[in-house]
Every structure is written in structure tokens, then in C-alpha cells.
C-alpha positions as CSV (number, residue, x, y, z in Angstrom):
1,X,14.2,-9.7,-6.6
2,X,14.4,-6.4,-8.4
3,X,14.5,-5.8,-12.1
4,X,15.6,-2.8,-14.1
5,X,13.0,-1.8,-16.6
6,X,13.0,1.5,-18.9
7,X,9.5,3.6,-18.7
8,X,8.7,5.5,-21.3
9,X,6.5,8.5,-20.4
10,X,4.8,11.0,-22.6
11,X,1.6,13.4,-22.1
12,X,-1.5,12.9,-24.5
13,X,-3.5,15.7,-23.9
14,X,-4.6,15.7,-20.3
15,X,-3.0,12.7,-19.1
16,X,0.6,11.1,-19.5
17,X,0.9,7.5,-20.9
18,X,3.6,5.1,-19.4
19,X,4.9,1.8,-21.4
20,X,7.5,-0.3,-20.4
21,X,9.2,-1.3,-24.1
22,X,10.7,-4.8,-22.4
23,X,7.2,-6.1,-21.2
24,X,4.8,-4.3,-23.8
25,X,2.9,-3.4,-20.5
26,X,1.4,0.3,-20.3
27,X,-0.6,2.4,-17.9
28,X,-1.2,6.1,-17.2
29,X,-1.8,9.1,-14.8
30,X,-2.6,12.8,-14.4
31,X,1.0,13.5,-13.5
32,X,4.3,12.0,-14.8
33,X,4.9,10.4,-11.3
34,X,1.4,8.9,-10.9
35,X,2.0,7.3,-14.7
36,X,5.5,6.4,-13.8
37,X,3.9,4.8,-10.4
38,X,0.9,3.6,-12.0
39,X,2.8,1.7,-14.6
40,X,5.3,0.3,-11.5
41,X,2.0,-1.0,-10.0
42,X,0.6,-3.4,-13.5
43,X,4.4,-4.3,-14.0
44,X,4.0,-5.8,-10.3
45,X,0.8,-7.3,-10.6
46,X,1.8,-8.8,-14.5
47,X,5.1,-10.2,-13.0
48,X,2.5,-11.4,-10.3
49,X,0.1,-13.2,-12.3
50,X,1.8,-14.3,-15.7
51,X,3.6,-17.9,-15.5
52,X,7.4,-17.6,-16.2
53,X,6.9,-18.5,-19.8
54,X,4.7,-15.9,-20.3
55,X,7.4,-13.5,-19.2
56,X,10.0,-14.9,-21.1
57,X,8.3,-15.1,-24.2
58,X,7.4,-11.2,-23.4
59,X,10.7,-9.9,-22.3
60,X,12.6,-7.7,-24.9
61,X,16.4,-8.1,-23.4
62,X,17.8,-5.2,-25.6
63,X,15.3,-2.0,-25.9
64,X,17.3,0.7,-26.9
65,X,16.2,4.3,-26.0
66,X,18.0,7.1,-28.8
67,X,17.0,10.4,-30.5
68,X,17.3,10.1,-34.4
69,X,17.3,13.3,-36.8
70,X,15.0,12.9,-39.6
71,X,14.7,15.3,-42.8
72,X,11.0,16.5,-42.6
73,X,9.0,18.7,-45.8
């Protein structure tokens, strides 16, 4: 079975740091695609090793993803 999960990918300084918002499960890389695949890889072995509780008590069903304007100085 497949799932649909959002990943979240931004650099910090060398690297770029995945997180998947629904699972609170992160990972990272040297490129975007290794950190996107990376975090595709701990998502699999999570989903792999938690019980179903686990995930269910994990899962965030509605993670929005939006750009708000904010007033700054």
C-alpha cells in the first residue's frame, strides 16, 4: 500500500534537511533529491518497525502547507 506524504525540504548550509510534517520523521542529504530520497528511505523503515499504534498516534491527518505575509521592523 502507498501513502501520500508532504516533504518538506530546505538547505541548512551545506546540506538540505527533509521532514515529513504528518509523521514528525526527518532526514537529510547533500542534494534536494538525496534528502527527499533519504527521508523516503526512514519513512519506509519507521512504517516498517513502529506497531500500528505508534503510527496512528503519530499521524497528523491535516498538515497544511501555505505562505503567510508577516509585517517585519
Amino acid at each position: 500500500m502507498n501513502r501520500q506524504l508532504t516533504a518538506i525540504i530546505e538547505r541548512e548550509g551545506n546540506e538540505y534537511v527533509s521532514l515529513c510534517p504528518e509523521m514528525d520523521v526527518a532526514s537529510q542529504g547533500d542534494t534536494i533529491d538525496e534528502a527527499r530520497r533519504n527521508l523516503c528511505e526512514a519513512l519506509e523503515l519507521f512504517f516498517e518497525m513502529a506497531s500500528h499504534e505508534e503510527v496512528k498516534e503519530r499521524l497528523h491527518n491535516e498538515v497544511y502547507v501555505t505562505n503567510v505575509e508577516v509585517a517585519v521592523g
